[in-house]
C-alpha positions in Angstrom: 21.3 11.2 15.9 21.4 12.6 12.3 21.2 10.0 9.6 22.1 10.0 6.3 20.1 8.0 3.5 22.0 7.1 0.1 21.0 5.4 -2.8 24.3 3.3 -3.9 24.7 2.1 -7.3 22.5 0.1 -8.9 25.0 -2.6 -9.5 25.5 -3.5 -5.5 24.3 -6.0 -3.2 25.2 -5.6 0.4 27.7 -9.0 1.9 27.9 -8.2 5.8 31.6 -9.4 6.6 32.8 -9.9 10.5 29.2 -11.0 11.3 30.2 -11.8 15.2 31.8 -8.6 16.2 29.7 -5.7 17.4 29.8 -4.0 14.7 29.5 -5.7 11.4 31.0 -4.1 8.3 28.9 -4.3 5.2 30.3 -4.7 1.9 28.6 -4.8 -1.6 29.4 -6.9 -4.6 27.5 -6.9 -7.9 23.9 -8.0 -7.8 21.1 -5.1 -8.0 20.3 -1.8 -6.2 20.6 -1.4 -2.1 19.7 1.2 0.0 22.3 2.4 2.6 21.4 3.9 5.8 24.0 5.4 7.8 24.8 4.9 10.4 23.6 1.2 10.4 23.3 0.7 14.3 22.1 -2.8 14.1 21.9 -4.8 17.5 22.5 -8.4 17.5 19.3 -9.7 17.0 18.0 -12.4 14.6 16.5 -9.9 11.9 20.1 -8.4 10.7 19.8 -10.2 7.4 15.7 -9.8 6.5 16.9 -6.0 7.4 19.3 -6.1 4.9 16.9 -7.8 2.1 14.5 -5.0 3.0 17.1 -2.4 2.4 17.8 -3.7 -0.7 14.5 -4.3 -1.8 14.1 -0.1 -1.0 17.2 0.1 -3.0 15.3 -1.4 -6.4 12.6 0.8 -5.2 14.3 3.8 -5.5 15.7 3.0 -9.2 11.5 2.0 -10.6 11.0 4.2 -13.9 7.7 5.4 -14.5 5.4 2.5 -15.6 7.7 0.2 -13.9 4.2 -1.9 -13.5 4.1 -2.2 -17.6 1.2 0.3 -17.0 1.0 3.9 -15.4 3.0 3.0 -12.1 4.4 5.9 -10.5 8.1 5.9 -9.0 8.2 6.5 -4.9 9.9 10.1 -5.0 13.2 10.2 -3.2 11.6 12.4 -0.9 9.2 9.6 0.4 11.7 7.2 0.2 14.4 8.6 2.3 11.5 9.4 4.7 10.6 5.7 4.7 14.1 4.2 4.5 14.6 7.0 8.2 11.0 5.4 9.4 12.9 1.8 9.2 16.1 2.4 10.4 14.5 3.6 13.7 12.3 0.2 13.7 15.6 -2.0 13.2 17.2 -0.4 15.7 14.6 -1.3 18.3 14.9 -5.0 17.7 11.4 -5.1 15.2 11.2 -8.3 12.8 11.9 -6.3 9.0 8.5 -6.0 7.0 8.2 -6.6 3.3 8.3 -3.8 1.4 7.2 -3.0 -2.0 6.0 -0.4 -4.3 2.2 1.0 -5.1 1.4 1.7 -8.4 0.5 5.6 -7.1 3.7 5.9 -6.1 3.1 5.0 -2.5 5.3 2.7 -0.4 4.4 -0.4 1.6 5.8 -2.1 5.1 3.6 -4.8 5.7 4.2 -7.5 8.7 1.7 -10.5 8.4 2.8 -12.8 10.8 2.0 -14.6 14.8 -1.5 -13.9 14.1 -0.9 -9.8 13.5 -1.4 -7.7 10.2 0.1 -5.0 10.2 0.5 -2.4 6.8 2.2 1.1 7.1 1.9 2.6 3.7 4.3 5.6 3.1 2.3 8.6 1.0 4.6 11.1 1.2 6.9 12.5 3.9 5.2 12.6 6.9 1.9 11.4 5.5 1.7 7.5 6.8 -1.7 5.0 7.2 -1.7 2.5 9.5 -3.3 -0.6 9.5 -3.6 -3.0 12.2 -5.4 -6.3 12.9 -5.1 -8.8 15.7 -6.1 -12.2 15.4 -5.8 -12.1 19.1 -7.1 -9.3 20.0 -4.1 -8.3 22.9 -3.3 -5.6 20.6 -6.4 -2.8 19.5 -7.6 -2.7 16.1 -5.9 0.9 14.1 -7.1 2.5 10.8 -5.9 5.9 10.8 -3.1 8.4 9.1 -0.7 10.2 11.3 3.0 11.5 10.7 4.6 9.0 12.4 5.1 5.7 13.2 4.0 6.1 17.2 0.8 4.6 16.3 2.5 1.2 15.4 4.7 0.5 18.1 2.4 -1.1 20.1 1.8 -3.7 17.6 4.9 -4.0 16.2 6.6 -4.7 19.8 3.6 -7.5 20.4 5.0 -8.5 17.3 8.5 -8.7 18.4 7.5 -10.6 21.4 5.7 -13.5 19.9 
């Protein structure tokens, strides 16, 4: 399935209207930047509107200006971003709780799940260039530290996660 990754305009905020029917239709109305991933194959599952946040927190992402930290930050590239934002989608669509997602001052990007006794961070380098990082208070689910290309590493956890 191709997918195409758009940054809207800044001014937007997504308003999901026909929320019971299969398949939602999201609007946007003034607020601040979004991220729009198309197509948006969301399931019904309880995460739709943490997905949405995130995709609007990737959309204020995408507009940071260098030294958005009021120091040296760097600005995620779109590159990275759109890589990311792809990464996501594929996690939403499987039924995975949203992370939080935020900037690094290097110009990396964050996921991070801490929750049901499991950390999980996948921080987004560069397209194609992910580390993982994942604990288990548990321990049902085997310690990670590693970088790989994808997000196949993860899974594991982040299903356990889902089935908490």
């Amino acid at each position: 399935m191709n997918q195409v990754v758009q940054v809207l305009d800044s001014s937007v905020q997504p308003i999901a209207t026909n929320p019971g029917s299969q398949a939602a239709t999201v609007g946007y109305e003034s607020a601040s930047a979004t991220l729009d991933i198309l197509p948006l194959n969301t399931k019904r599952h309880p995460y739709v509107v943490d997905w949405i946040n995130a995709r609007q927190r990737l959309g204020q992402i995408a507009s940071l200006q260098p030294g958005w930290n009021s120091t040296r930050g760097i600005s995620p590239d779109r590159h990275t971003l759109s890589f990311a934002a792809t990464e996501l989608a594929a996690l939403e669509r499987l039924g995975i709780p949203a992370p939080t997602v935020n900037p690094s001052p290097d110009g990396a990007l964050y996921a991070e799940w801490h929750a049901k006794g499991l950390d999980l961070e996948i921080i987004f380098e560069a397209p194609y260039r992910i580390v993982m990082l994942i604990e288990d208070a548990r321990h049902l689910v085997p310690t990670y530290t590693g970088e790989g290309t994808d997000l196949a590493p993860a899974l594991e956890a982040l299903k356990a996660l889902s089935a908490r």
